[in-house]
C-alpha positions as CSV (number, residue, x, y, z in Angstrom):
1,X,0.0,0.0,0.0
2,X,0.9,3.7,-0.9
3,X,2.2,5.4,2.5
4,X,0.0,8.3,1.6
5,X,-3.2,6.4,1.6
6,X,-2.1,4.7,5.0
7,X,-1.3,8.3,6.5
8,X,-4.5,9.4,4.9
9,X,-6.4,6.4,6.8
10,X,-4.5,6.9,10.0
11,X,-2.1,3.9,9.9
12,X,1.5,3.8,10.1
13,X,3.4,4.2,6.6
14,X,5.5,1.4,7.6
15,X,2.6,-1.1,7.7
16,X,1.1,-1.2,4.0
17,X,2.8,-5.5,3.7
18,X,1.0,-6.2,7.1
19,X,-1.9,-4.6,6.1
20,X,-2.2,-5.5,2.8
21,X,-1.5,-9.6,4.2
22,X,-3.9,-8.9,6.8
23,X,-6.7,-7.9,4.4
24,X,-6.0,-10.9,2.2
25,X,-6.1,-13.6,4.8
26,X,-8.7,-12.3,6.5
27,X,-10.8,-11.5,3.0
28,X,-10.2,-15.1,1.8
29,X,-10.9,-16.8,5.3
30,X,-14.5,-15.1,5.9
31,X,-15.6,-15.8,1.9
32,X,-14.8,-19.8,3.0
33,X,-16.3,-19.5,6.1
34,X,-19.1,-17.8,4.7
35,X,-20.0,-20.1,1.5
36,X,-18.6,-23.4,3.0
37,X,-19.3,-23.6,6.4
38,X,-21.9,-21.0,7.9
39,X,-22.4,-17.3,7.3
40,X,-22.6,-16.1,10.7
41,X,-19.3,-17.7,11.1
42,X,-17.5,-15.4,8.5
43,X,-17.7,-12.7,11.1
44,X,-14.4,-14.3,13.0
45,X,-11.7,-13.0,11.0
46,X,-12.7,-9.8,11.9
47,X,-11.1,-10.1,14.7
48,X,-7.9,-10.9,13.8
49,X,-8.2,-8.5,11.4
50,X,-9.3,-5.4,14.1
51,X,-6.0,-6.8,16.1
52,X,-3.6,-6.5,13.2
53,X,-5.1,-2.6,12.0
54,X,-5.2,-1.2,15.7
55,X,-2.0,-2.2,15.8
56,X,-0.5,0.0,13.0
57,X,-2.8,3.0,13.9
58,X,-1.4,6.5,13.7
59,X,-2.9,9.2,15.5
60,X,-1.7,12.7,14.8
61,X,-0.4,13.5,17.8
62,X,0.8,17.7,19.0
63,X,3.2,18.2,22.2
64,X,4.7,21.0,23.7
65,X,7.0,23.5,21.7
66,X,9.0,24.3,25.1
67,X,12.5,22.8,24.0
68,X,13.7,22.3,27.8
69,X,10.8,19.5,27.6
70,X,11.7,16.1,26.2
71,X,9.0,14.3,24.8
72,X,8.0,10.5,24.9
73,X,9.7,8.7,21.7
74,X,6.5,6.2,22.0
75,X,3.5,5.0,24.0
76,X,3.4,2.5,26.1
77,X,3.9,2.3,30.6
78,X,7.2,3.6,32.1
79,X,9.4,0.4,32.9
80,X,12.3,1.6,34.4
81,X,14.2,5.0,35.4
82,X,18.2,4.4,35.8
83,X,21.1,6.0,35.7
84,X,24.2,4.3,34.1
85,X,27.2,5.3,32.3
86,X,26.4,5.5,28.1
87,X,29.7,5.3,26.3
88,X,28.6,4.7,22.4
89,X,27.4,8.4,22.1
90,X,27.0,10.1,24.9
91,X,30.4,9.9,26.5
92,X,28.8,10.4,29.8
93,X,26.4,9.1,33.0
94,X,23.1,8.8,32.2
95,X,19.3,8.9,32.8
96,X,17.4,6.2,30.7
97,X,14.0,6.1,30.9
98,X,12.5,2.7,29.5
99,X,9.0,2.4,27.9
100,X,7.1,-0.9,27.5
101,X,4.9,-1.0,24.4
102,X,2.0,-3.9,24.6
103,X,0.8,-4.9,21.5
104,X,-1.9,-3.0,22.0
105,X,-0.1,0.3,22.1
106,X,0.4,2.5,19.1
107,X,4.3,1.3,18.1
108,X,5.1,4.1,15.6
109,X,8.7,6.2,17.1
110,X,9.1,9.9,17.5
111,X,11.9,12.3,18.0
112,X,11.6,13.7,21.3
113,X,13.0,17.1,20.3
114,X,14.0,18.8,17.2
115,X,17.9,18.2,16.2
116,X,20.4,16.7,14.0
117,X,21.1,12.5,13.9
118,X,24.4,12.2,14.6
119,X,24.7,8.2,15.4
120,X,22.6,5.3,14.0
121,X,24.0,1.9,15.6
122,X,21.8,-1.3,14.6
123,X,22.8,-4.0,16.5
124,X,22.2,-7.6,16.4
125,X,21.2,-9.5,19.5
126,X,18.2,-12.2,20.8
127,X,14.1,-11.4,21.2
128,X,14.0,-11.6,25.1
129,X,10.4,-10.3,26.4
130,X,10.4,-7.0,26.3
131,X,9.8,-6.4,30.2
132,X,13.0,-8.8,30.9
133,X,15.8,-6.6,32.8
134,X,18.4,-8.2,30.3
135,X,16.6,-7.3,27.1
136,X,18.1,-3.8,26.9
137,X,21.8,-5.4,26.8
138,X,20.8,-8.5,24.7
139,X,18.0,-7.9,22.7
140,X,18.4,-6.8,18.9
141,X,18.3,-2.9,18.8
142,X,18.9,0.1,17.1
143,X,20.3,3.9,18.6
144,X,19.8,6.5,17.0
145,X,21.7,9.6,18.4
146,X,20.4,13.2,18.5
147,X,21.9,16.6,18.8
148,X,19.5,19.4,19.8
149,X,20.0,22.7,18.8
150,X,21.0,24.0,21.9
151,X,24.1,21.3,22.0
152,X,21.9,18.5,24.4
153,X,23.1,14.8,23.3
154,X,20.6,12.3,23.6
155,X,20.0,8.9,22.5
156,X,16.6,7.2,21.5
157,X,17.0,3.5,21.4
158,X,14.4,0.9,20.0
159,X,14.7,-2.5,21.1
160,X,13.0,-5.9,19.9
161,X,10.9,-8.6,21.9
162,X,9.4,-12.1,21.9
163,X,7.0,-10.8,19.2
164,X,8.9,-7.6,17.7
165,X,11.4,-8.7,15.4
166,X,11.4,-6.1,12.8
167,X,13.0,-2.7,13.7
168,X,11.9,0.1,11.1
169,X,14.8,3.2,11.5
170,X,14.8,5.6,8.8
171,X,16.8,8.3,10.1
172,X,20.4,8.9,8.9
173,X,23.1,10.7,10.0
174,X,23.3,13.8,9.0
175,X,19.2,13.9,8.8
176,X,17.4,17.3,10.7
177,X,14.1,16.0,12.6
178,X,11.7,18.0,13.8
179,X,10.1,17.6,17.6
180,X,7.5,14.7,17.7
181,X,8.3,14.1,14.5
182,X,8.0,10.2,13.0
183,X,11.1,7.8,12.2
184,X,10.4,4.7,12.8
185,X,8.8,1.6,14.5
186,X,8.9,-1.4,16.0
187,X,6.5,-4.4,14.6
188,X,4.2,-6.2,17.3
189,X,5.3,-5.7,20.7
190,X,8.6,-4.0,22.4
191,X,10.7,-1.5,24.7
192,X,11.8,2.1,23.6
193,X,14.5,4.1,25.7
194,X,15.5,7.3,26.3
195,X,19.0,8.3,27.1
196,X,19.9,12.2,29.1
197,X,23.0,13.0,30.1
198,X,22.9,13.2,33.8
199,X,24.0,16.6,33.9
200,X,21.9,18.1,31.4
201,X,18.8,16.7,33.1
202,X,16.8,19.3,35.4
203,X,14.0,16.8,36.8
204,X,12.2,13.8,35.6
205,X,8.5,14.5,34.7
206,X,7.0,10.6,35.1
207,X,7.6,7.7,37.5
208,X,8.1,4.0,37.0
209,X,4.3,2.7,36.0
210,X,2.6,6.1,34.4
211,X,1.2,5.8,31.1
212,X,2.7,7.8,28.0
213,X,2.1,9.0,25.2
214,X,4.2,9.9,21.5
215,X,5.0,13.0,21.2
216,X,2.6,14.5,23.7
217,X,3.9,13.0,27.2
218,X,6.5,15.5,28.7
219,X,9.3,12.7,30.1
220,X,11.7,15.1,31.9
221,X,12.9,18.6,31.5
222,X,16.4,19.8,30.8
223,X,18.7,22.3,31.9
224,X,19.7,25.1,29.8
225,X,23.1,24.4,27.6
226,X,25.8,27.4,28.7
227,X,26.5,28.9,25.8
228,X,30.3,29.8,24.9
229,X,31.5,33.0,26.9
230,X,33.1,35.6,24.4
231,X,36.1,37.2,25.7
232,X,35.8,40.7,26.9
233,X,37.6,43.8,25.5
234,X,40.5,43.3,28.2
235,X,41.0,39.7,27.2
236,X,41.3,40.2,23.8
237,X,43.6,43.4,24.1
238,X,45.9,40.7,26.3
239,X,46.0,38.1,23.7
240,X,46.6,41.0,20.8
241,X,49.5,41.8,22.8
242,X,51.0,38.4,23.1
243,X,50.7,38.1,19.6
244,X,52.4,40.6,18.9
245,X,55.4,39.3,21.2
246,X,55.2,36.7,19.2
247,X,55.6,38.5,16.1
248,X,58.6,40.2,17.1
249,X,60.4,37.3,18.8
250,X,60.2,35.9,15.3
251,X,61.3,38.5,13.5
252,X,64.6,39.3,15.6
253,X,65.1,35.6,15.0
């Protein structure tokens, strides 16, 4: 299916083959149920059916504009809040906040602010249950790494489960996103993180078991970035000065 008809019906552009296999199965199923067996009976691959398009729904979804406010990458229930050192990017101790998506959740991934990709990292690992505490270290996964405009690193990290074994990431490096804005998903059932440097983060919004939401739910606010000092008029008369030293040490040489 054309992505713009999916995003004109609400559903994920990254579920058209689902959908489309969905529609067939199901189609073909309640036609031989209907004609072979019983008519009322062709109503039960509706239900299969409803399972498969909730699953790859879409909503438009608005958040706050206020950059200091990092917004959820996905929906699902707070899992986990830690802090732990993140060397791939970040360079630095970290917050992560983990998110448990159900199969019932809407799976589609968005940036939580605006900035530039700077790291995409796929890496290949096992399909743990999403809720087990190893499946963030051993599950297949892919990080994507963020710099706001304001300098803030952060990493969003999408991780598989017992039923998610398909990662959809189609940022690259280099790529500008915009806040909220969709990038990916993750196919039937998994865990998205969120990665703040420690020192960058001003106070986390949600606790371990609140429900959130894609680019609406604010996760935790930021500090501002310092932004360079320029040297005053003193300074820079100083370093004129021992430039010209410099100069002349040269020259008498």
């Amino acid at each position: 299916m054309g992505r713009k008809l999916l995003r004109f019906f609400g559903m994920a552009a990254w579920g058209g083959d689902e959908l489309l296999i969905a529609f067939i199965a199901c189609g073909s199923s309640a036609f031989a149920l209907y004609y072979w067996v019983h008519p009322a009976l062709a109503l039960l691959p509706l239900v299969p059916l409803a399972i498969v398009v909730q699953f790859f729904r879409d909503p438009e979804r608005k958040g706050s504009d206020d950059p200091s406010l990092l917004l959820s990458p996905a929906d699902g229930t707070v899992s986990d809040i830690v802090e732990l050192d993140e060397t791939a990017f970040l360079g630095a101790r970290a917050v992560r906040i983990g998110i448990f998506l159900s199969p019932f959740n809407v799976h589609v991934n968005r940036a939580p602010c605006s900035g530039r990709v700077e790291y995409v990292k796929f890496a290949a690992g096992e399909f743990l249950p999403a809720y087990n505490p190893e499946a963030p270290t051993r599950n297949e996964s892919c990080s994507m790494g963020l710099v706001a405009p304001n300098g803030l690193r952060l990493i969003v990290k999408q991780i598989t489960g017992v039923l998610a074994r398909r990662i959809v990431c189609e940022s690259r490096s280099g790529e500008q996103l915009e806040r909220g804005a969709r990038y990916g998903m993750i196919k039937f059932g998994s865990r998205t993180e969120l990665y703040v440097p420690v020192d960058a983060v001003d106070s986390v919004l949600v606790k371990v078991g609140d429900k959130v939401r894609g680019g609406v739910t604010e996760l935790c606010r930021t500090k501002p970035v310092p932004a360079a000092t320029p040297l005053g008029a003193e300074k820079m008369a100083e370093a004129q000065v021992l430039l010209n030293q410099l100069a002349n040490a040269e020259v008498r040489n």
